[in-house]
Structure formats: C-alpha cells, structure tokens
C-alpha positions, -999 to 999 in steps of 0.1 A, spaced: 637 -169 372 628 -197 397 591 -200 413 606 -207 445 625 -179 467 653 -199 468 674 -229 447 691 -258 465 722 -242 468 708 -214 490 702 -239 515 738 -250 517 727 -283 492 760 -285 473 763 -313 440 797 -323 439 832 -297 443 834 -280 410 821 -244 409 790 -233 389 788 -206 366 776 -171 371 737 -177 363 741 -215 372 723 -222 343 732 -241 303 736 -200 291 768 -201 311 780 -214 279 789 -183 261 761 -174 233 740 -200 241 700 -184 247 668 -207 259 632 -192 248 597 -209 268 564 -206 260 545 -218 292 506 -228 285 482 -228 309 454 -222 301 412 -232 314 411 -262 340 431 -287 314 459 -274 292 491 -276 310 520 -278 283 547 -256 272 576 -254 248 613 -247 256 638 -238 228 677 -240 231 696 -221 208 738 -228 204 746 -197 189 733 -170 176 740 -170 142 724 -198 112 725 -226 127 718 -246 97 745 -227 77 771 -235 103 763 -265 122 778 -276 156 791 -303 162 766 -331 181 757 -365 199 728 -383 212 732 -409 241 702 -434 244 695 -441 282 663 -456 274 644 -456 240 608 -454 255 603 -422 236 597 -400 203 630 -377 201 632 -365 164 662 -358 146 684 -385 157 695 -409 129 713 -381 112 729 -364 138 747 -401 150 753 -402 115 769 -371 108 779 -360 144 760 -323 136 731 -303 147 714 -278 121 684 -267 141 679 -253 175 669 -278 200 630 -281 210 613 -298 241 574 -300 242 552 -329 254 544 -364 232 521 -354 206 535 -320 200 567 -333 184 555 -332 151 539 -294 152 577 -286 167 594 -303 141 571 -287 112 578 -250 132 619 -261 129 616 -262 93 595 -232 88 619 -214 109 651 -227 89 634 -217 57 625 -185 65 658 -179 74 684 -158 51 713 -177 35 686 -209 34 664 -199 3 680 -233 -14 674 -256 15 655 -285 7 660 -306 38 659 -300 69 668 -329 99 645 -308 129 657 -321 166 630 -325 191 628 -339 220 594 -349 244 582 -360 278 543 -371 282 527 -343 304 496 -364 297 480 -366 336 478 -329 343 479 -320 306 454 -325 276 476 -339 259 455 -353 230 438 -318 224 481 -311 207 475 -275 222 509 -267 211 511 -247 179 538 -237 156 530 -205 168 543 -214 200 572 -229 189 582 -199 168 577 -174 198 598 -198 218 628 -193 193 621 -160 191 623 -149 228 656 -170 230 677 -153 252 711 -154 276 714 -149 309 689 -166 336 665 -195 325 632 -201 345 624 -235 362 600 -257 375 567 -249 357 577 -239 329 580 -241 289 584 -277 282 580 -288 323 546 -274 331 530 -307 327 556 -330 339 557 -355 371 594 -361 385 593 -388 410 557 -385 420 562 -351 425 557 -322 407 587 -318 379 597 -296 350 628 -276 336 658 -273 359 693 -263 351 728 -259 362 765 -252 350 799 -259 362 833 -238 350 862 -253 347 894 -245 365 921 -227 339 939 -253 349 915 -277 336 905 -258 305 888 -231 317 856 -246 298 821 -245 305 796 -271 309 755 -262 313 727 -286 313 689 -279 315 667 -310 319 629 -314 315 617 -337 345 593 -362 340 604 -400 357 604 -417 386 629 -443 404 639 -436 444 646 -392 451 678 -389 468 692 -356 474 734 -347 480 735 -390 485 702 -388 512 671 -413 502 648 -385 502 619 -407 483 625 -435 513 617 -413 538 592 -396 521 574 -430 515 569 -421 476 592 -442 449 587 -467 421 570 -501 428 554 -484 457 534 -460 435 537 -464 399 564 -437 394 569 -436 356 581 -412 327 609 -398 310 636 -373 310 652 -347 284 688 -336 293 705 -313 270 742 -307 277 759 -280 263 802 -274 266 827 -245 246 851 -276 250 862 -283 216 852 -317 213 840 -340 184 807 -357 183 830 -391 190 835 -372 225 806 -357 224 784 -387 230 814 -398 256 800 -364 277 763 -374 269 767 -406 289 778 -390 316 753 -367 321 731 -397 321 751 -408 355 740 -377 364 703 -387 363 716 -422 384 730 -397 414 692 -384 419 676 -420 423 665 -422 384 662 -460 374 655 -454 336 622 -479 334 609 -497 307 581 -472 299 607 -445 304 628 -419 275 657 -407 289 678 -391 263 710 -368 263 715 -347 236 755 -332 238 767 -300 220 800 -282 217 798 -245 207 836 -240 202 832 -239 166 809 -246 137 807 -268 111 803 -248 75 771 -262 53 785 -249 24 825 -242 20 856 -248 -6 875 -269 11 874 -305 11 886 -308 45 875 -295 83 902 -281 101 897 -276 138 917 -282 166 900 -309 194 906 -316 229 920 -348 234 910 -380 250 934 -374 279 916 -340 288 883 -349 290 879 -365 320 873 -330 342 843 -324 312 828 -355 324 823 -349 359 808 -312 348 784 -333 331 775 -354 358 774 -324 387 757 -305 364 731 -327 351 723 -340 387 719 -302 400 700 -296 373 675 -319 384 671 -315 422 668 -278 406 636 -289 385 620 -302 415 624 -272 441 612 -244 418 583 -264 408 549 -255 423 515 -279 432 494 -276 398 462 -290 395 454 -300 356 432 -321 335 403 -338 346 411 -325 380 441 -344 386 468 -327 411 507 -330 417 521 -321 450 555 -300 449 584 -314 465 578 -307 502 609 -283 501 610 -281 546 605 -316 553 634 -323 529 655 -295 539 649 -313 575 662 -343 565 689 -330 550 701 -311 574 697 -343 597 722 -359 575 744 -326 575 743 -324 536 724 -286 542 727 -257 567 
C-alpha cells in the first residue's frame, strides 16, 4: 500500500466534502483491479508499468464505453483516434514511460489474442498512456518488456493500489519533487446516485504545488519559471455511472480541473491527458441486434459525477506526492520527496490540517 505511514487525509488534509470510498482508491469502482510492475534495478533503471483493468471479464469481447479529454497534446498516448471515434475501449489501460509505449501496445495485442473468444481478431486498437521518467530513468535503454507488461495485467487485482514509487511512477518528477501513482475515490450520496467515481494519476509536471487551496510551491521556493518544472500527467477516471462516451469526455474534463486545484499549469512541453470510463455496462463486439439498448444517466444528473471527478482527481495527486520517496537514478541524478513536515507545518498554519 503507500511508502509513507500515512496519506493526506491522516493528517486532517481533506479535498473537497464528498466522502471517499472504502480503499480511497479507482478499485472503489466495483470490479475494477490495477496490476504494477515496479523496475528498479542497478544505479540507472527506474521505470515501471501500471495496468488498469474495467472488468474482469473480455474486454475486447464486451467493450466499455470510453472518452479521452486532451489537456495538453505534448505527449504519445496510443489508442485515441478510435476510441473518440467510437466512444469504446477494448483493451485494458497501460501507463509506462515515453519509449515503452510501443513494447505496451505490442503486449496489449498479444494479450487480446491469446485471449479465448478472440481467435478471429484481427485488429486490435491497444490504449497506452506515458509520462518521460527520463532524468532518473534510462529511458533510452526501453527496459520495459512485454514481459512486464503481461505480469502487470496479470497481477491485476481489487482492493488497495500502491503509490508513489511505483509501476508506471517510479521514474516520475511532480513539481520538482519526487512524483508517481496516486489515487483516490469519492461515493456518491443515494440521493445522488449512489455511484462511484476512482481516479489513479501517474505524476510527472510541474506548475505552482498548492495543497487544500495553500501555495505550498511558494513557500517552498520551488515552481515553474523559477526552476524549469516540466512534464506530464496520466489521469485515468473510472465511474459505475451509466454514462455515454458523450458524458464521458464531459467527466474527463473535469478531472482535468482537478489537476488546476493542485497548481498544474499544463505547459507547452507538457501531456496531460484524461482517459474516462464507465463500467455500468458493456458494449457487445459481436451481437444480433442492430441496436444498443441501455439505459443512461441524464444530463441533468451529472453534475454531482463532475465534482467526484475533480475531488478525486486532485486527491489523487497530492496522494502521488506524499507516498513517494527520495530516489536517486541515472547518471546519479536525485529527486527530493515532498518534505511531508514542513508542509504539514504550513498547513496547519493555514488550519487546512490537524
């Protein structure tokens, strides 16, 4: 679970009024399971893979419905003409670094085709998403293999989901300190749907830190333009809302006003992407009808699923940043963790923690 004794929220650090699920975490959402391979390995390969599965039966047999909300383009996600397209995903989800994208994608399709019901398949659209862990990582030595990526979906599982070092994070910078995989849920009131919203995020960007609404990165003296604070960010944001990729991408842009609550400016070298699933029903690959019948939330009952997205995202986040631990990488470079007491200081100062 997290490399840190304890998550925000043990310190009284609350993100917005609606309450979190059991775990906290995107497998709130029921049947949803997140596999990591974490690599570190010698005195340069820091890298990892994280793997999020929607359900646990074929996914490309019976899609789920899908959108993709482009903060910033600065980056290599796979897999997205098709799903704004078609408004389905037919693979599990996949985070590594830059260059590993391809081996991740070619492990997605090797893993689709090996799976029964798929022996006809003959295309396959593989989602992956990336950061560039390239200062503590080697990234151009593509240490990720699809191997990895395969044990990843393999070890998929419910319940709680390690942070900060981890998987897909263990390379990544989140403003100027150290990042990596953070996530968070919020549950719905039955009054409000009763629904579940979980987001995990690999950290890996810069912009100003701020913390509950407190500049953290000010009084820390570390943001962007006064050190070159620069990267990207992967959110993925799952609900058991049933909503239509139309609302879908609606939810996605939310979550990305989640990354604006923690001081993210979305830069020009910068890939900040939000990939949105529902898991309240699938999508059938093959069927007899001509028509998809399924009953969707409407417009006017939305609105509570966007602020899920938006708490949940920008917990997610802050939760990246406190589990993740100093690492010293390739060619000796070395990220500082988030100095969790001077921060807990300052936030207490501004009575946002106990």
């Amino acid at each position: 679970m997290a490399q840190t004794p304890k998550r925000p929220r043990e310190y009284g650090i609350r993100f917005g009024v609606l309450p979190t699920g059991t775990f906290n975490a995107i497998t709130d959402v029921p049947g949803v399971r997140v596999g990591q391979i974490t690599l570190k390995q010698g005195q340069t390969i820091r890298t990892g893979v994280t793997a999020i599965l929607p359900h646990a039966g074929n996914q490309f047999q019976q899609k789920s419905p899908a959108a993709i909300y482009i903060g910033n383009g600065f980056g290599k996600l796979m897999g997205y003409s098709q799903i704004e397209e078609l408004g389905t995903l037919e693979t599990p989800i996949v985070l590594t670094n830059t260059l590993s994208v391809p081996t991740a994608a070619d492990a997605l399709i090797d893993y689709t085709l090996g799976q029964q019901g798929n022996e006809q398949v003959r295309s396959v659209n593989s989602v992956v998403g990336e950061t560039n862990d390239g200062f503590l990582n080697d990234i151009r030595g593509r240490h990720v293999t699809k191997q990895h990526v395969l044990d990843a979906l393999k070890q998929a599982k419910t319940g709680p989901v390690d942070e900060g070092n981890v998987g897909a994070g263990t390379g990544t910078i989140c403003f100027g300190f150290k990042g990596g995989i953070g996530t968070s849920s919020r549950k719905l009131p039955a009054s409000l749907g009763g629904y579940t919203v979980g987001a995990l995020v690999q950290t890996n960007f810069g912009g100003v830190l701020q913390i509950a609404g407190v500049p953290i990165g000010v009084a820390l003296g570390k943001y962007s333009f006064k050190e070159n604070l620069d990267g990207s960010c992967m959110m993925v944001v799952l609900t058991d809302a049933p909503l239509d990729a139309r609302n879908l991408k609606r939810l996605a842009k939310r979550a990305f006003m989640g990354l604006a609550r923690t001081g993210g400016i979305a830069s020009n070298g910068s890939g900040d992407y939000v990939i949105a699933v529902s898991t309240a029903y699938q999508i059938p690959h093959d069927t007899q009808s001509s028509f998809d019948e399924v009953k969707i939330l409407r417009n006017d009952n939305v609105s509570p699923l966007f602020m899920a997205a938006i708490e949940a995202t920008e917990e997610a986040i802050i939760n990246s940043l406190f589990a993740a631990q100093t690492l010293t990488g390739d060619q000796g470079h070395q990220v500082e963790q988030l100095p969790i007491d001077k921060v807990i200081e300052l936030l207490k100062k501004a009575g946002q923690a106990k």
